[in-house]
C-alpha positions as CSV (number, residue, x, y, z in Angstrom):
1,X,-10.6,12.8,7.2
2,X,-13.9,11.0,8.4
3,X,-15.8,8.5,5.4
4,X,-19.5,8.5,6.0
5,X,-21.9,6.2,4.3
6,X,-25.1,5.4,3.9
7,X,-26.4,3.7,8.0
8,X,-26.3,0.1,7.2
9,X,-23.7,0.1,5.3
10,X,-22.0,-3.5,5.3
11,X,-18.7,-2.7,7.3
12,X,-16.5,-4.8,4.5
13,X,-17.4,-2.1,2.2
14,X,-16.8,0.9,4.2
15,X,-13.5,-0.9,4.8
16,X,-13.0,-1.1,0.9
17,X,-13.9,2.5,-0.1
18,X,-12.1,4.3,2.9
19,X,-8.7,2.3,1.9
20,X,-9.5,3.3,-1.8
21,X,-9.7,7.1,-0.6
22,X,-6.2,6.0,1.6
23,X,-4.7,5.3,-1.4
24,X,-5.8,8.2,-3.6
25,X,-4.5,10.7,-0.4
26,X,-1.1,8.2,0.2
27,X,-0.3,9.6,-4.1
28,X,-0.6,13.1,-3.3
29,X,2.5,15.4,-3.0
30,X,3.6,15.7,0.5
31,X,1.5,13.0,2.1
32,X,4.3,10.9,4.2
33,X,1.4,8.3,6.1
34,X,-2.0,7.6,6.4
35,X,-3.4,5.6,8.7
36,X,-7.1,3.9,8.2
37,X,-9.7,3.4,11.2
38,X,-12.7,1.2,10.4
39,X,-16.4,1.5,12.1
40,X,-14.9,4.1,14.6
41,X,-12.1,7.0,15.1
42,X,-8.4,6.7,16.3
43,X,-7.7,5.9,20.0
44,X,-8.2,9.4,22.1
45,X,-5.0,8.3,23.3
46,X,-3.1,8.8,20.2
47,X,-5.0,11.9,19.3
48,X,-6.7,14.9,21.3
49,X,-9.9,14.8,20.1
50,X,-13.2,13.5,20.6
51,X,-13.3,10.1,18.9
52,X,-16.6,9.1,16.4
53,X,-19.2,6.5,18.1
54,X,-18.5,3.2,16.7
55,X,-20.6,2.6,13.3
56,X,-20.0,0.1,10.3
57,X,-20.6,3.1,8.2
58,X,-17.7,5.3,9.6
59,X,-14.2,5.1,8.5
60,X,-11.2,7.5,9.2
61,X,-8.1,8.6,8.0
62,X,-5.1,10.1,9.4
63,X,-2.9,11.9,7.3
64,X,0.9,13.1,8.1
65,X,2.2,15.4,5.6
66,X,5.6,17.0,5.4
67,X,4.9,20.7,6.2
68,X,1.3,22.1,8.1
69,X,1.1,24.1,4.7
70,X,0.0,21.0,2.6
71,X,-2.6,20.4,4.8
72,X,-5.6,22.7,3.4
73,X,-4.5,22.1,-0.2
74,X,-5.0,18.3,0.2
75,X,-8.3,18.3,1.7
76,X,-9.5,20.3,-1.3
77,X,-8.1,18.0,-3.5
78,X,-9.5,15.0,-1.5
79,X,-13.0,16.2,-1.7
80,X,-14.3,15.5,-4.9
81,X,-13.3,11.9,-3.9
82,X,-14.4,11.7,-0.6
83,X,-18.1,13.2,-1.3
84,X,-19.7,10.1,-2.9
85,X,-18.7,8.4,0.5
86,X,-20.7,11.4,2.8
């Protein structure tokens, strides 16, 4: 899940609200991890992907859940959260 905020952003609180989203995500049914990546994406090395440019305003999150199913039901869930932070 990628945190966008406002470019110039002080990184400290994109820090704050992408752990408070973390947390929210980490309560949810089926969630076994998540794993929190401040001012820029995971290595490409532990994910194939392209990662995000390095910003203070970026923050992801990696979430494992227990079965591919609870994938798309979480992310609805998470966006009313995770919208005041795009």
């Amino acid at each position: 899940m990628d945190v966008w905020e406002v470019e110039g952003t002080d990184i400290r609180q994109t820090r704050d609200d992408t752990l408070k989203i973390a947390e929210f995500i980490r309560k949810q049914d089926g969630v076994e991890w998540t794993a929190s990546f401040i001012g820029g994406g995971a290595s490409r090395f532990s994910l194939v992907y392209t990662p995000q440019d390095s910003t203070k305003a970026y923050g992801q999150i990696i979430v494992r859940t227990e079965t591919r199913e609870q994938i798309a039901p979480l992310r609805r869930k998470s966006i009313p959260h995770d919208r005041k932070y795009r």
